[in-house]
C-alpha positions in Angstrom: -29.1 30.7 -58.5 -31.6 30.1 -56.5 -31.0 31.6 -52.7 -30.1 28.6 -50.1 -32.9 27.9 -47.5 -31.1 28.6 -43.9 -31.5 26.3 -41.4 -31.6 27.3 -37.8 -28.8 26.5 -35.4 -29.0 24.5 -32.4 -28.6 26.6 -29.4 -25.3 25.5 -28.3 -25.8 24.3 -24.4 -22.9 25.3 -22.6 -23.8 23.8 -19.5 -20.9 22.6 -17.2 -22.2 19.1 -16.9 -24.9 18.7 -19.4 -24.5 15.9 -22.0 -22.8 17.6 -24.8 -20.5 19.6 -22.7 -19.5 16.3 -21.3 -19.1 14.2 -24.6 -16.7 17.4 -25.6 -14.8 17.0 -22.4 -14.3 13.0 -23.3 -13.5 14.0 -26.8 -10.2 16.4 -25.6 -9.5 13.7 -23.2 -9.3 11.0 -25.7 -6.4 12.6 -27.2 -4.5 12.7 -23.5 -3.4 9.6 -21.6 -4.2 10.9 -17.7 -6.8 12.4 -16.8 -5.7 13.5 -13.6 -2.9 16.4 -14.5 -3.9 19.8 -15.9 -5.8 20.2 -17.2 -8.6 17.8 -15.6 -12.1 17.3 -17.0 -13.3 20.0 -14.4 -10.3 22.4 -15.9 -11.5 21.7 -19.4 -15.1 22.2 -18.6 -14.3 25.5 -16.6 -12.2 26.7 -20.0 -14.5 26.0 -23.0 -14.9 28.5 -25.1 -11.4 29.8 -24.8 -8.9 28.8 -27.9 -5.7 26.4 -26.5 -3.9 29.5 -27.0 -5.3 31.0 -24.3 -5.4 28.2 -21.4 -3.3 29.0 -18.9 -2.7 26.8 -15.9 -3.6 28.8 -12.6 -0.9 29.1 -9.9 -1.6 26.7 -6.5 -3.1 28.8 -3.7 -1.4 26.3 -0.8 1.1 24.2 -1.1 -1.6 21.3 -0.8 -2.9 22.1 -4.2 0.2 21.4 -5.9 -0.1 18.4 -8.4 3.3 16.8 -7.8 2.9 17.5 -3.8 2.8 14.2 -1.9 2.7 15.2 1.9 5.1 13.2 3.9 6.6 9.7 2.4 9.9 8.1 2.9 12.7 8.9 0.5 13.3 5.2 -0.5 9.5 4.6 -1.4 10.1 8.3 -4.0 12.9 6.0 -5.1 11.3 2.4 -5.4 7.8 3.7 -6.6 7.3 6.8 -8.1 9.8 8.0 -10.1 11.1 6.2 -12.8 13.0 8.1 -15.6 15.3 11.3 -15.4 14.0 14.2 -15.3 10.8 13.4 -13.4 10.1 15.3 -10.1 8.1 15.9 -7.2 7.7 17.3 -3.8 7.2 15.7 -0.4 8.2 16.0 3.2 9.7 13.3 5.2 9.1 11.9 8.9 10.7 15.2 9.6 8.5 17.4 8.2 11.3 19.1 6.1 10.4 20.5 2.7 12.0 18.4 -0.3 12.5 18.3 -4.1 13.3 14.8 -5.3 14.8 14.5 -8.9 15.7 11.4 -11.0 18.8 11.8 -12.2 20.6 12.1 -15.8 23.8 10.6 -14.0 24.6 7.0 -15.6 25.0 4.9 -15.3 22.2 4.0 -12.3 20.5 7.3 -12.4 20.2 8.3 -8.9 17.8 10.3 -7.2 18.8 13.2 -5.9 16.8 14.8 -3.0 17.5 18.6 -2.1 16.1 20.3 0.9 14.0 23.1 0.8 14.0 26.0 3.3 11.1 29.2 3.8 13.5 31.4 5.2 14.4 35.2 5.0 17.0 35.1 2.9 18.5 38.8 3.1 19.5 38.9 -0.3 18.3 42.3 -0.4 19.1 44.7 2.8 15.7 45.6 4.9 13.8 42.3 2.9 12.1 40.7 5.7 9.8 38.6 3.3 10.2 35.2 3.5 11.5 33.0 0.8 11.6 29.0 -0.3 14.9 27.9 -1.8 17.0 24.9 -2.3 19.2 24.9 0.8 22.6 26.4 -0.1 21.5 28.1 -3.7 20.8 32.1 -4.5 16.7 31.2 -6.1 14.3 32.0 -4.8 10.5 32.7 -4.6 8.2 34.1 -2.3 5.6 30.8 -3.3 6.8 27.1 -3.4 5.0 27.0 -7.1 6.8 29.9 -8.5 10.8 28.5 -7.6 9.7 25.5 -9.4 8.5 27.1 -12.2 11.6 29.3 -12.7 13.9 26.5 -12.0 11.6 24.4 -14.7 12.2 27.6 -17.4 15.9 28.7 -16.8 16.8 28.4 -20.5 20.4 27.2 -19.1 19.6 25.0 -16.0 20.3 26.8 -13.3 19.0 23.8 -11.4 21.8 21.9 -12.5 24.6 25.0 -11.9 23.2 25.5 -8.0 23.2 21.7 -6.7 26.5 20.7 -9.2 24.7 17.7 -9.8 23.3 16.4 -13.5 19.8 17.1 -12.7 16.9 18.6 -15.0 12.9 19.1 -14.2 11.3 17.8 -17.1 8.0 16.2 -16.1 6.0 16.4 -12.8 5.0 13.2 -11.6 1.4 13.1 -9.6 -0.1 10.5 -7.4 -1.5 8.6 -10.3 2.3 8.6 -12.0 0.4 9.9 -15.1 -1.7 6.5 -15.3 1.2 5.4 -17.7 1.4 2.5 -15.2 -2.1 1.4 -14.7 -1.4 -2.1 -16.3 2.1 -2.9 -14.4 1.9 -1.8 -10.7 -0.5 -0.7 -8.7 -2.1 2.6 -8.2 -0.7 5.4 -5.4 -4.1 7.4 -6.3 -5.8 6.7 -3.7 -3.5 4.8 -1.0 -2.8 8.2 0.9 -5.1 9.9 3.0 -4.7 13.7 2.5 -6.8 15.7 4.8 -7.9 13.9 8.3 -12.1 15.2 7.3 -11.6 11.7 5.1 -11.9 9.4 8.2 -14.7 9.2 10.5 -13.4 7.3 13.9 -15.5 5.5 15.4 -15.7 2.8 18.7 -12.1 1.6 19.7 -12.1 -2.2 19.3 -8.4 -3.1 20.3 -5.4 -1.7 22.7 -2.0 -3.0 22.6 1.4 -1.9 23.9 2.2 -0.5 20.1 -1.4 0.6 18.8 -4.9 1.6 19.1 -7.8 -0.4 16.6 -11.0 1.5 15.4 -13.6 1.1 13.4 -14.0 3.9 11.2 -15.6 5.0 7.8 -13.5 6.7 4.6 -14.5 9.3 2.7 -13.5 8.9 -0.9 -14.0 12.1 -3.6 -13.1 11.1 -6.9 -12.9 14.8 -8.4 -14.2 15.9 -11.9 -17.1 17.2 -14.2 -19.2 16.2 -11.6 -17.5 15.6 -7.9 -18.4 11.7 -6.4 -18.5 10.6 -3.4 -19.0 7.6 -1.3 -18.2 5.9 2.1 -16.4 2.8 2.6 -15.8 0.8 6.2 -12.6 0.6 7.4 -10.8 -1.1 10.5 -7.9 2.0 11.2 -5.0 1.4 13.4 -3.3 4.0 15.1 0.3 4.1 16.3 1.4 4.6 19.5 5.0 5.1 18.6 5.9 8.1 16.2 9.2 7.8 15.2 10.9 7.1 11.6 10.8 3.3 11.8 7.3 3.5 12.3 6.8 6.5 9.3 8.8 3.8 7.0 7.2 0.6 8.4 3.2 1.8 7.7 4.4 2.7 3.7 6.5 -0.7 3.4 3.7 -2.6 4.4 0.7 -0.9 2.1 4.0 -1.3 -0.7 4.2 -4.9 -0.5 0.0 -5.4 0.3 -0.5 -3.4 -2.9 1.8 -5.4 -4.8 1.0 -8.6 -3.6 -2.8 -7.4 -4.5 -2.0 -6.5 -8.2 0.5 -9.1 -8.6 -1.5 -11.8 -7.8 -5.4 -11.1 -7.3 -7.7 -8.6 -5.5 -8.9 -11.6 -3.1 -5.5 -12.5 -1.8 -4.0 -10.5 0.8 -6.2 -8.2 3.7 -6.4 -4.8 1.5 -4.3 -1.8 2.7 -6.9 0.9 2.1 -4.5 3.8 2.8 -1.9 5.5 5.2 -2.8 8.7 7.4 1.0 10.5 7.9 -0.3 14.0 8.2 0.8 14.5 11.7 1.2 12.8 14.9 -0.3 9.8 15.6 -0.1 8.0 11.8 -2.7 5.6 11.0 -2.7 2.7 8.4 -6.6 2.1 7.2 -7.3 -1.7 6.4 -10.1 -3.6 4.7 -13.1 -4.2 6.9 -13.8 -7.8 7.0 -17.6 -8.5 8.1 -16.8 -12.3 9.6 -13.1 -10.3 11.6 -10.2 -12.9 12.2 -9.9 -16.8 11.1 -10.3 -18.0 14.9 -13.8 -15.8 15.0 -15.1 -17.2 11.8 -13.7 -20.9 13.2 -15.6 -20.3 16.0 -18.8 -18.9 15.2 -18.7 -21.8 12.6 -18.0 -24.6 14.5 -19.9 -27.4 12.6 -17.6 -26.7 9.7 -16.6 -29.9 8.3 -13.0 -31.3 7.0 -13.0 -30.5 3.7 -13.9 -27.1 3.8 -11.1 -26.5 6.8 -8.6 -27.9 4.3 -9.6 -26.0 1.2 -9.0 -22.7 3.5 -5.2 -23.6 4.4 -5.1 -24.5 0.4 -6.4 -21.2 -0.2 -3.9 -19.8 2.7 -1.0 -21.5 1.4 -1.6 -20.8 -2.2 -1.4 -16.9 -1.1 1.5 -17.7 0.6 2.9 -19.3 -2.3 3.0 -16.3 -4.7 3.8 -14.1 -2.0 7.0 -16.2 -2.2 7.7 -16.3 -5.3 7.3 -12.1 -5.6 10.5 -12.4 -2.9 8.0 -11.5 0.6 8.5 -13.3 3.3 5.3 -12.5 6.0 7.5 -13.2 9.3 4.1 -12.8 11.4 1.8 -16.1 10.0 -0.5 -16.8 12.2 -4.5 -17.9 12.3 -5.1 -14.2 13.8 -3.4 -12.7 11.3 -5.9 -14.3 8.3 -9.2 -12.6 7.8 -12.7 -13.7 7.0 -15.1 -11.6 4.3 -18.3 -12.7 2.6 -18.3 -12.0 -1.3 -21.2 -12.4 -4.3 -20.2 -15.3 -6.3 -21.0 -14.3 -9.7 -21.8 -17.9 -10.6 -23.8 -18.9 -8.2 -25.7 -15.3 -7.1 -24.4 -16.5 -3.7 -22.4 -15.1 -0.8 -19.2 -17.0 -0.3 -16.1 -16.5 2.5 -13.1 -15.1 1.0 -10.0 -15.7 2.8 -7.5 -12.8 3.0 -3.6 -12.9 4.4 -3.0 -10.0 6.7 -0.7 -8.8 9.2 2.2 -7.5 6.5 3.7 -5.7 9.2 6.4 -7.5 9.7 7.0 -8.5 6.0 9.8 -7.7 3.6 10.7 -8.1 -0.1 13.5 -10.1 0.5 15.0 -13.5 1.1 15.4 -13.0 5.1 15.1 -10.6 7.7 16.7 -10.1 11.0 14.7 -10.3 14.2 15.6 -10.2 18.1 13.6 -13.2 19.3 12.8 -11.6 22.6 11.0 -8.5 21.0 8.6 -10.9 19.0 5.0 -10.8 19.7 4.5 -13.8 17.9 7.4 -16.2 19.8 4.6 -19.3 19.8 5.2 -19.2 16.2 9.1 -19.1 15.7 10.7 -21.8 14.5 13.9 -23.1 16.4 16.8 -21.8 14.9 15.7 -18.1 15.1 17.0 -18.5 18.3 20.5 -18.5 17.0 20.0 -17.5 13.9 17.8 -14.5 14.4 17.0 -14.7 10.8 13.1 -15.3 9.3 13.4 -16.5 6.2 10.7 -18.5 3.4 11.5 -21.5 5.6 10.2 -20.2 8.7 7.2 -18.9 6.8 6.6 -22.8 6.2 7.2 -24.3 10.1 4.8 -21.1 11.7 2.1 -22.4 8.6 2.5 -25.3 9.7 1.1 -24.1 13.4 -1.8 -22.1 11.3 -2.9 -25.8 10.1 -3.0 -26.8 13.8 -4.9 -24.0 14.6 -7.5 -24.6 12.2 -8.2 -27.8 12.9 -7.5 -27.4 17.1 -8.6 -24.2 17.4 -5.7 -24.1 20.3 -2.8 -21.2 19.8 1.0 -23.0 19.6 2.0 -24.4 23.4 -1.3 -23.4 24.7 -0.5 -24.7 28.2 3.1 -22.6 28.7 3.4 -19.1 30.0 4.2 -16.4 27.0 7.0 -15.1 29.2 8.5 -19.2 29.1 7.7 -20.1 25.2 11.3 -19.3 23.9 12.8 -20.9 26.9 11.0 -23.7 26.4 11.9 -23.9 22.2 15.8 -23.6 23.2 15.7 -26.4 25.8 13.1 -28.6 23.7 13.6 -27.7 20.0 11.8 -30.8 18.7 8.6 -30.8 20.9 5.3 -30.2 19.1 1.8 -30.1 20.3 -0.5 -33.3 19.5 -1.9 -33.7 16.0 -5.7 -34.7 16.1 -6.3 -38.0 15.9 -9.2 -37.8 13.7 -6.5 -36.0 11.2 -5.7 -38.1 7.8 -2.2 -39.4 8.0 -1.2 -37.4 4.6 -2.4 -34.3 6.2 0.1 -34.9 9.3 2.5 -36.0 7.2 2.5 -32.3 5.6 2.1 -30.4 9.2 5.2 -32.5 10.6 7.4 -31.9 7.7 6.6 -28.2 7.8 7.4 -28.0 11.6 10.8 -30.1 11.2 13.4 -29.1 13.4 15.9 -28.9 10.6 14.8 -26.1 8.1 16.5 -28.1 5.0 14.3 -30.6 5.4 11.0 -28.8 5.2 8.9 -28.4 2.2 8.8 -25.7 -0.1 5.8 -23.7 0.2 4.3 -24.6 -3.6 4.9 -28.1 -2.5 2.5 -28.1 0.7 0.0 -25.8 -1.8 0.3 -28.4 -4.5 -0.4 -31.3 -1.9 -3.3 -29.5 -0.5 -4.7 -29.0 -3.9 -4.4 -32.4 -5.4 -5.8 -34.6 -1.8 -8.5 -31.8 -1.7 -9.4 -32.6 -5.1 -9.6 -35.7 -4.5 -12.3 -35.6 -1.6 -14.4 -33.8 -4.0 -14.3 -36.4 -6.1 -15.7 -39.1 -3.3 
């Protein structure tokens, strides 16, 4: 037999980075659905060579660098958002800044989460230990690192976890910011909504001050962590709270929670992005989109020769927002022309620039059908609609009557009973509850036939929000065609 001719091997390039340590990477992590838990492209890279056997996953030096660590974040948003089956976990601190470990549940038949404080504490269980210890409050475990009581609560081949808290509870799977990506279709994403570490944010010139907060302009720094580590900048307007309380710690994560749904629900160009919330310690911030045109009333104004049609298509665009945003159950509760914001986008179609019209000021909002409100703590009173005043209830009908005063603003570019004192409005709306303010005269009748219905004293007898959408639509449609 004739002897085989050897062929020389490639010299295999084990370069962490280089193209075929990179397509190998890809190739393990075709066979995995997140990329984000361990072990990440980088932790891949970092072990080639090694058989599976042998990968171990390295303990967390700081608590920080725990996967399923989220900072602080409200136990109701834990139990709205992120965890979803039993058995998944994860760690967080509340307003408080008490240590937790949140659960879902085996217990049927709703599956409760169960949250159980953690404590660092000397625990004496052994005379002269002066170490200190975490444990679940009111349980014998413990660990001198937050990793490690996990970890042996995780591998108790009986469940101790379940024998210490007497509740049906069971660590199966760690849930991380990114909820494993097995979401990534149906909701939106908490990747990236939370700023971590306060080197993220450059502050810059203060732009705004209120009684309740302080408005900056400010640039993000985002590092998207793998193989190769990339990072960019973005703009950002950032707001930062003057009060520091609870209500404020829950009302800065309801409002990027309903932003970020409205956003995947319904479109990226719809409602005034929530970039991400700063909780780390006092004061909190909530980061927003930048918008290069700033508020409605600016763009109005530094676009004055604007004509009709293109003032109606932006309420049509407005109300169409505010149309889904009803039918996802939010009402907005603070409507107003300063509440919309003004950006300029590429069209793809035309190569041009174009405005794009985003819905903010979600502070107020809720996912539900109404929500109570004391009148005389509104900074938006020019805007209530009459009953409120007894009532004390915002609900999708009030949404329509303050839309109605948007429409007047556009086309006026004059705020709600311009010539009362702020101090006088609701005075005013209790002993005249069917005054309005003039309608141009230059206005089409069907146009004030839709702002007078909205604003109707009687909230039966406004319009549903589609309905003023789908009127907007069809008599814009038909200017274009003239």
């Amino acid at each position: 037999m004739p002897p085989q001719k050897r062929t020389k091997r490639a010299k295999k390039d084990s370069t962490v980075g280089s193209p075929k340590a990179l397509k190998e990477v890809a190739d393990t992590m075709d066979k995995r659905k997140c990329e984000h838990a361990w072990p990440t492209p980088a932790d891949i890279a970092k072990l080639k060579g090694k058989p599976r056997s042998q990968w171990v996953r390295p303990e967390p030096q700081t608590i920080q660098d725990i996967d399923c660590y989220f900072g602080r974040i409200p136990q109701w948003y834990i139990e709205e958002k992120l965890l979803k089956e039993p058995g998944e976990f994860l760690l967080s601190r509340g307003h408080d800044n008490k240590l937790r470990l949140s659960v879902k549940s085996n217990e049927q038949p709703d599956y409760p989460c169960v949250h159980l404080p953690i404590e660092f504490t000397q625990t004496n269980q052994v005379r002269g230990d002066r170490n200190m210890y975490y444990r679940i409050v009111n349980t014998v475990l413990q660990s001198r690192s937050l990793w490690g009581l996990i970890q042996a609560y995780r591998t108790s081949s009986c469940n101790l976890l379940s024998l210490n808290v007497k509740r049906d509870v069971e660590l199966r799977e760690e849930v991380i910011p990114c909820q494993g990506c097995k979401y990534i279709k149906t909701e939106y994403s908490f990747m990236f909504v939370q700023i971590r570490q306060l080197s993220e944010i450059i502050i810059g010139e203060m732009i705004y001050q209120g009684e309740r907060s302080k408005i900056y302009k400010a640039t993000r720094n985002i590092v998207r962590r793998g193989i190769v580590v990339d990072t960019w900048q973005r703009p950002i307007i950032l707001k930062e709270l003057n009060d520091y309380n609870v209500e404020v710690f829950d009302s800065i994560y309801r409002e990027m929670h309903i932003v970020n749904t409205i956003r995947h629900e319904i479109g990226w160009d719809t409602a005034l992005n929530v970039e991400a919330v700063v909780t780390i310690s006092r004061p909190y911030y909530i980061a927003y989109k930048f918008c290069s045109c700033g508020s409605l009333l600016e763009y109005l104004k530094a676009n004055s020769s604007l004509d009709f049609l293109t003032k109606a298509m932006i309420v049509q665009d407005i109300a169409c927002t505010l149309h889904h945003c009803l039918r996802l159950n939010i009402i907005h509760c603070n409507l107003r022309a300063k509440n919309i914001f003004v950006d300029m986008k590429m069209d793809q179609t035309t190569k041009k620039e174009k405005p794009v019209y985003y819905v903010g000021g979600f502070h107020s909002a809720v996912m539900a059908r109404s929500r109570k409100m004391d009148p005389e703590k509104s900074t938006n009173r020019r805007w209530i609609a009459p009953e409120v005043l007894t009532t004390k209830t915002l609900t999708p009908e009030t949404d329509v009557y303050a839309f109605a005063w948007l429409i007047y603003e556009v086309f006026t570019l004059k705020m709600p009973f311009a010539d009362i004192a702020e101090k006088d409005v609701l005075q005013n709306l209790a002993e005249n509850p069917n005054e309005r303010a003039e309608l141009p005269s230059d206005m089409p009748d069907w146009l004030k036939e839709v702002v007078e219905s909205a604003w109707n004293t009687d909230p039966a007898k406004r319009p549903k929000m589609v309905d003023i959408w789908r009127e907007l639509r069809k008599k814009n449609k038909d200017m274009k065609k003239t």
